[in-house]
C-alpha positions in Angstrom: 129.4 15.4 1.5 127.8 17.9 3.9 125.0 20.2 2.9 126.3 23.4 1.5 124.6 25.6 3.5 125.9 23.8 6.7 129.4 24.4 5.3 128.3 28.7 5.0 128.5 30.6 8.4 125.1 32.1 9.3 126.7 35.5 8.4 127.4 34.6 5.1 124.3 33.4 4.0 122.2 36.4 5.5 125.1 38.4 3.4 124.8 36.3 0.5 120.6 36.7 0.8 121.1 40.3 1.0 123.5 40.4 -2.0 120.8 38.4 -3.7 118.1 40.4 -2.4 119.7 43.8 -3.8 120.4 42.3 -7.0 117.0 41.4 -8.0 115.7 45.0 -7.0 118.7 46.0 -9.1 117.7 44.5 -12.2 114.1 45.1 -11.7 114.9 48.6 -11.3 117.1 48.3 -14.7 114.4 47.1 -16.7 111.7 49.7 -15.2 114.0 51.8 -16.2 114.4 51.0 -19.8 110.8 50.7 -20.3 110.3 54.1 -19.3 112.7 55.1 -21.5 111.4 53.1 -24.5 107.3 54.5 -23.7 109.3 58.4 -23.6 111.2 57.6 -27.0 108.1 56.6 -28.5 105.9 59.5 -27.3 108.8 61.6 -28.5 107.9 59.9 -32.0 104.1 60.5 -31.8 104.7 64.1 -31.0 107.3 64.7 -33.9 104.2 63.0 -36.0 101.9 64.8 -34.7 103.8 68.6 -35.3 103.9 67.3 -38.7 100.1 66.2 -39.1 99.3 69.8 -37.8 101.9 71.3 -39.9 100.8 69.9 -43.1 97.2 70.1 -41.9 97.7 74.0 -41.8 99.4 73.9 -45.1 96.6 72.7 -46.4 94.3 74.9 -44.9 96.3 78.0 -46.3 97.0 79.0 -42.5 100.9 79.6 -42.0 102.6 78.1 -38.6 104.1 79.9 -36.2 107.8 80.8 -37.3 110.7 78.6 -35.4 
């Protein structure tokens, strides 16, 4: 049996490298992507906690907040 990439045409395997090429930066791309989204989520999360903290911190200090 002849070696497989003696049976693909030059053309094909600089398309199939390219394909592979573009796929990898895809999916890198994908999952820089979801981590960025995950670190904004979770900011999101420790600003919501914080509002609260300085909420019920001024509560306790007798100080209304600012009306929404």
């Amino acid at each position: 049996m002849a070696d497989l990439k003696q049976e693909i045409k030059p053309d094909e395997q600089q398309n199939f490298a390219i394909q592979t090429l573009l796929q990898q930066a895809q999916d890198k791309f994908q999952t820089m992507s979801d981590q960025i989204i995950t670190r904004i989520d979770e900011m999101g999360t420790r600003v919501d906690d914080l509002e609260k903290n300085i909420s019920d911190l001024m509560t306790q200090a007798g100080v209304e907040g600012p009306d929404k």
